[in-house]
C-alpha positions as CSV (number, residue, x, y, z in Angstrom):
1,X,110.6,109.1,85.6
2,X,107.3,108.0,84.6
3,X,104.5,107.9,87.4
4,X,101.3,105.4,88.2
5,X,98.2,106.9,89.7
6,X,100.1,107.2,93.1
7,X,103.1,110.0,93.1
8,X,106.3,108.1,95.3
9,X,105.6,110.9,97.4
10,X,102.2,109.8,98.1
11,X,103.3,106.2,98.6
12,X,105.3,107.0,101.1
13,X,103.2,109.2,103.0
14,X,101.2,106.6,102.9
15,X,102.8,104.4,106.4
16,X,103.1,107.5,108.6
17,X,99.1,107.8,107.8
18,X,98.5,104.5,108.7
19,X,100.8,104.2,112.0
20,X,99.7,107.4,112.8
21,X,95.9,106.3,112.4
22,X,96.4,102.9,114.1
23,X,97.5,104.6,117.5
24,X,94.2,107.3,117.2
25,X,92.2,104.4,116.9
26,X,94.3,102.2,119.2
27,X,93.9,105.0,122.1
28,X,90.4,105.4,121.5
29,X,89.2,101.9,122.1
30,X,91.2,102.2,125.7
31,X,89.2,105.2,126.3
32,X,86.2,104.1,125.3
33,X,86.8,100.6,126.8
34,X,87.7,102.5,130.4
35,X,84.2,103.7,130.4
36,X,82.6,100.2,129.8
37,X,84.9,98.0,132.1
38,X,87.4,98.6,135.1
39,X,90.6,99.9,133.6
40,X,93.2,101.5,135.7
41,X,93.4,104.8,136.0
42,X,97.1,105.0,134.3
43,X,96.4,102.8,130.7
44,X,93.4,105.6,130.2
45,X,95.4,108.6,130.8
46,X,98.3,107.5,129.0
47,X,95.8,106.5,126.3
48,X,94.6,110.2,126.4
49,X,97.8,111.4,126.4
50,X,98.8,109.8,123.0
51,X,95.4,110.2,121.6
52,X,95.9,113.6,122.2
53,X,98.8,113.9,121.1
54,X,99.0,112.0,117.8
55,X,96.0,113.9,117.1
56,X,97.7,117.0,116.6
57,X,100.5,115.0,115.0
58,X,98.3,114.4,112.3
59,X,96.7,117.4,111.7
60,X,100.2,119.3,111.5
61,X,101.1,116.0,109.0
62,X,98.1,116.7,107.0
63,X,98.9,120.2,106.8
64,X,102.8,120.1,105.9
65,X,101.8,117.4,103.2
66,X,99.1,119.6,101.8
67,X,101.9,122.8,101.9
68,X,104.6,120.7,99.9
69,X,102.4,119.9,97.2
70,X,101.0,123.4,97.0
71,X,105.0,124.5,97.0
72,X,105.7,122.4,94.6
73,X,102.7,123.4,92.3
74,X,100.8,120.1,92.1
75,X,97.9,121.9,91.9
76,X,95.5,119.5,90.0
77,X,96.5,117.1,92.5
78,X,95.8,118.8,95.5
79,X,92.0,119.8,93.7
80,X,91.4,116.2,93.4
81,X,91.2,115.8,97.1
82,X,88.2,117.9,96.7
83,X,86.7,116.9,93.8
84,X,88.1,113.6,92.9
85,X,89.0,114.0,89.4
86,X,91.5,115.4,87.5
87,X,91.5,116.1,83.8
88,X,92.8,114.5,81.1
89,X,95.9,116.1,80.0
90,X,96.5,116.7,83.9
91,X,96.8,112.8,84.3
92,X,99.1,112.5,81.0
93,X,101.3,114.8,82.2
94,X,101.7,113.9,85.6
95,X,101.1,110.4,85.8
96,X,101.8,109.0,82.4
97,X,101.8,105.5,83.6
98,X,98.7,105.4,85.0
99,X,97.0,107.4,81.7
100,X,98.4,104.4,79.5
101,X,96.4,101.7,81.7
102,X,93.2,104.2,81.8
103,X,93.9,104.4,77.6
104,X,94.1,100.9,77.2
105,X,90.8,99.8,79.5
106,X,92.8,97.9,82.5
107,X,92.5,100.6,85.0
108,X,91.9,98.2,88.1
109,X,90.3,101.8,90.5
């Protein structure tokens, strides 16, 4: 099948990223919070706890997603992390969807 800018495999790494960022960020504030105001003693060290933990949780996520695309030989697309661009026949091959918008002038990014 033809694919946009965004693999399916990015898109649907995509809500695991953003759960697991809303909980990091979630847990922070309480910690952060339990040194401005009186919180008890339990919220903050279960807030540590899963701050702590989903920490890791994505680190280990970032790392199996980098390793699949490396297995799978999506090489440009793992250099355009880096470097955030990708060449020309690169995007025609991989994401022919996306190179007919950027051809035709209606690429929205």
């Amino acid at each position: 099948t033809k694919e946009e800018k965004y693999l399916s495999s990015q898109k649907s790494a995509f809500v695991p990223y953003i759960l697991i960022g809303l909980v990091i960020l979630i847990t922070c504030a309480v910690k952060v919070a339990s040194h401005v105001w009186p919180i008890k003693a339990d919220l903050a060290g279960w807030a540590t706890i899963l701050h702590d933990y989903f920490a890791v949780f994505i680190i280990l996520f970032t790392i199996v997603h980098m390793g699949i695309i490396v297995m799978l030989g999506h090489w440009p697309a793992f250099w355009s992390w880096f470097t955030g661009t990708m060449k020309t026949h690169e995007v025609e091959h991989e994401h022919a969807v996306w190179y007919e918008v950027l051809k035709t002038g209606r690429n929205k990014s």
